[in-house]
Every structure is written in C-alpha cells, then in structure tokens.
N, C-alpha and C positions, 0 to 999 in steps of 0.2 A: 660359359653359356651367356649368352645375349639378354639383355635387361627387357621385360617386355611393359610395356605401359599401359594403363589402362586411356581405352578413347571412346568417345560416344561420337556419333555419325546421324544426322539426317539427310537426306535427300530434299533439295527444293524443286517446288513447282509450279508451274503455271495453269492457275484455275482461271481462262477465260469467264466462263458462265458459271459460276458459284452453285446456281439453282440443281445443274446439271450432276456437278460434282465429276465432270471429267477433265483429267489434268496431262500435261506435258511436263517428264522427267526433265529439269533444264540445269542441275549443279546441284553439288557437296557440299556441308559444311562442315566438319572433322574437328573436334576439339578434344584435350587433353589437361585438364588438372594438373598434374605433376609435372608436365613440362611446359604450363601457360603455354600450350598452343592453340589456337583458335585460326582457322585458313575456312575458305572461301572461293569455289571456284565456276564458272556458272559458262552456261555458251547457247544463245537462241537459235536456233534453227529455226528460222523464219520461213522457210518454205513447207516445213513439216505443220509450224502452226499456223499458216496462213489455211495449208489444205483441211488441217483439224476443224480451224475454228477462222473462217474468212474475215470474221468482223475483230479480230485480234487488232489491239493496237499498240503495236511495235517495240513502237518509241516511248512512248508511256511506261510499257513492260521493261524496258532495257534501261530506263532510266531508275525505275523500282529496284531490280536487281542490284545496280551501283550502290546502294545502299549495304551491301550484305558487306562491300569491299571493305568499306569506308567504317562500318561499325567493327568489322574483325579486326581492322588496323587503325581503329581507337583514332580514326581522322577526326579533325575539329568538324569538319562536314558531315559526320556522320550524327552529329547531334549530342544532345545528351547522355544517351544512350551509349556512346562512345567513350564516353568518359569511366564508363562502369568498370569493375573487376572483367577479369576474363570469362568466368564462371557464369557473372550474370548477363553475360552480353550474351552468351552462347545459350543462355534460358527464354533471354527476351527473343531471339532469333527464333527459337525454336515454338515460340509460345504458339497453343492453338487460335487460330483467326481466321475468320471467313472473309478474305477478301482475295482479290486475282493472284497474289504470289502468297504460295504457303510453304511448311515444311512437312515431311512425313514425321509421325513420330519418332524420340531420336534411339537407336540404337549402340549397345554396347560392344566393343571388342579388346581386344590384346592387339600389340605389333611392337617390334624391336627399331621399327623406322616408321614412325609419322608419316612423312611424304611419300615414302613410295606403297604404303597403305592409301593414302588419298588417292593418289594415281591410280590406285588399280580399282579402289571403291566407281571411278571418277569414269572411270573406261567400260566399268560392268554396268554400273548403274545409268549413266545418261547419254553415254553416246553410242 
C-alpha cells in the first residue's frame, strides 16, 4: 500500500476591491511537513479580471504574485521571509490580510503523490 502524507492547501486570490470582498481564484499553494514540500503555482487571466474588475492593475498584481514563487523557493528575493522553515513560510503565506492578494483558508488532505494532487487541486480549483 502507498504511503499517504498529510498536506494542507489554500487557494490564492485576487481581491481587487477589499471593501467589496469579491475575489478571483488565481493559484495553489500545497505544502507538506513530512516531506518539506512547499509549491506554488498561480496564472492571471487578465481578460477575466479586467471584465471583473476594469480598474485591476495587472502588473502590480503579477509582480505580487512572484512573490508567492520566490518565498516557496526560499529565493534571496523573496526576503526574509524566505529564509524561514518550511512550515513558517507556508503560515506566513497563508496568514489572514486584507490587502489585493490573499489566501483562502488552508485546508487539509492525504495523497500518495504531491504533484499530481497539486495538479488536480490546480485544475479544479483555478482554472
């Protein structure tokens, strides 16, 4: 029988207008304790949130997001923060905050493969 792991999952998103509280599903974050995994995987559909929210600004949002790359893979660009355990990187990612990119709260599951649990999280939930 197949080893199964425990993993916790949130969804990120984009809250153009905070006040509003309406968001665009735009990427995964998928982490693992027991096998220090921590992944990240995000994709803007800019025509979907232009038609959402017209006043959306992009590139701003796209350059926020690189951030999620850079902290899961412990880059020196990622800051401080990067430098953290696995554990807390995927707490601070997830921490609640009101500003244009957030997470959903994170959820728990099992899987015997990581990635191809991300993949499937990745396909149901944001695209």
């Amino acid at each position: 029988m197949l080893e199964k792991y425990l993993y916790e999952y949130a969804v990120i998103r984009v809250v153009p207008r905070v006040e509003r509280e309406e968001f665009v599903n735009v990427g995964i974050i998928l982490f693992s304790k027991r096998k220090k995994y921590l992944k990240a995987k995000y994709i803007l559909h800019e025509d979907k949130l232009r038609t959402l929210f017209p006043e959306a600004e992009v590139e701003v949002i796209e350059n926020n997001l690189r951030v999620f790359d850079r902290i899961c893979s412990g880059a020196k660009e990622g800051g401080p923060i990067a430098e953290f355990e696995i554990p807390e990187r995927f707490r601070w990612l997830t921490a609640v905050r009101s500003t244009s990119i957030q997470t959903s709260r994170p959820h728990p599951g099992f899987s015997a493969d990581l990635d191809v649990t991300f993949e499937k999280l990745f396909r149901e939930l944001v695209l």
